[in-house]
C-alpha positions as CSV (number, residue, x, y, z in Angstrom):
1,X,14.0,14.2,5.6
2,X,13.7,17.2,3.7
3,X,11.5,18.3,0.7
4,X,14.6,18.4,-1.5
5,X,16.1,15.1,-0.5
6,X,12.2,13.6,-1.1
7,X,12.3,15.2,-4.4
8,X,15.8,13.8,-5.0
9,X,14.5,10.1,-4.4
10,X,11.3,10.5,-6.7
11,X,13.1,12.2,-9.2
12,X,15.8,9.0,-8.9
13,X,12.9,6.5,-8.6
14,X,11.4,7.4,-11.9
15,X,14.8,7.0,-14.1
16,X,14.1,3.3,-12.8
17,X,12.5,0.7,-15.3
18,X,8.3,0.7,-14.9
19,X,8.8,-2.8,-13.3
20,X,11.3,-1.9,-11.2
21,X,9.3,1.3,-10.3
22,X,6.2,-0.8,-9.3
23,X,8.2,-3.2,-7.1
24,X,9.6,0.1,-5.0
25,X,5.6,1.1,-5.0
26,X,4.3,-2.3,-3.9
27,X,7.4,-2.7,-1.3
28,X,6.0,1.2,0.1
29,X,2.2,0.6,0.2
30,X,2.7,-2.6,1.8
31,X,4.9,-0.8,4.5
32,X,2.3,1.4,5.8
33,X,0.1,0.9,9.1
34,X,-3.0,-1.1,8.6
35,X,-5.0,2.3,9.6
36,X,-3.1,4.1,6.7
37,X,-4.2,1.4,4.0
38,X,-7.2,1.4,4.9
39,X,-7.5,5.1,4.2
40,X,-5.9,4.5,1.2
41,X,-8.3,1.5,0.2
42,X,-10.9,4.3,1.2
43,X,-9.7,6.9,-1.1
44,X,-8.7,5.1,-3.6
45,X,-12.5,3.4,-3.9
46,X,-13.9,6.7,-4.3
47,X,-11.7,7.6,-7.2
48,X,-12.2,4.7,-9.1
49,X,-16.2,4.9,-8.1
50,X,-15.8,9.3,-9.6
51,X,-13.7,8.1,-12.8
52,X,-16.5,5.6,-13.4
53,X,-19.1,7.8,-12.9
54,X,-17.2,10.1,-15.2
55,X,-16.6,7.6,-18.3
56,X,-20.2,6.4,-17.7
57,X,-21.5,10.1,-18.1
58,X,-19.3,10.9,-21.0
59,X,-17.8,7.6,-22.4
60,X,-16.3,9.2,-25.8
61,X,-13.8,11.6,-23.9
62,X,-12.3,7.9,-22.8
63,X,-8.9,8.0,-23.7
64,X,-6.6,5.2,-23.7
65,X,-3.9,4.3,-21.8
66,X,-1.2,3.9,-25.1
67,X,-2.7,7.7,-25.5
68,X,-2.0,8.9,-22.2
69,X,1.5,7.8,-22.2
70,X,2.3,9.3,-25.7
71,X,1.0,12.8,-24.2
72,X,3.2,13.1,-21.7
């Protein structure tokens, strides 16, 4: 598949309600090899642990989720 036809399909995917949207994204994650996941899992541990770390080290440049949303 090419790049454009990827980009085609996110840009599609995203016109679609958020629930919607998170269904497709549950549906994909749960589609990939055990090893993949688990290097998922993996990464995704380590991101939560550095955004912890992060608020923990500066909690008033916290922003909230309502906030982020109206931002973009």
């Amino acid at each position: 598949m090419s790049l454009i036809n990827q980009q085609q399909i996110v840009d599609a995917a995203l016109q679609l309600p958020e629930a919607v949207r998170a269904h497709i994204a549950e549906q994909l994650l749960e589609s990939l090899s055990p090893e993949s996941q688990v290097e998922f899992d993996e990464k995704w541990a380590a991101e939560l642990e550095r955004r912890v770390d992060e608020h923990l080290q500066n909690p008033g440049k916290s922003v909230s989720w309502d906030e982020l949303k109206k931002r973009s």
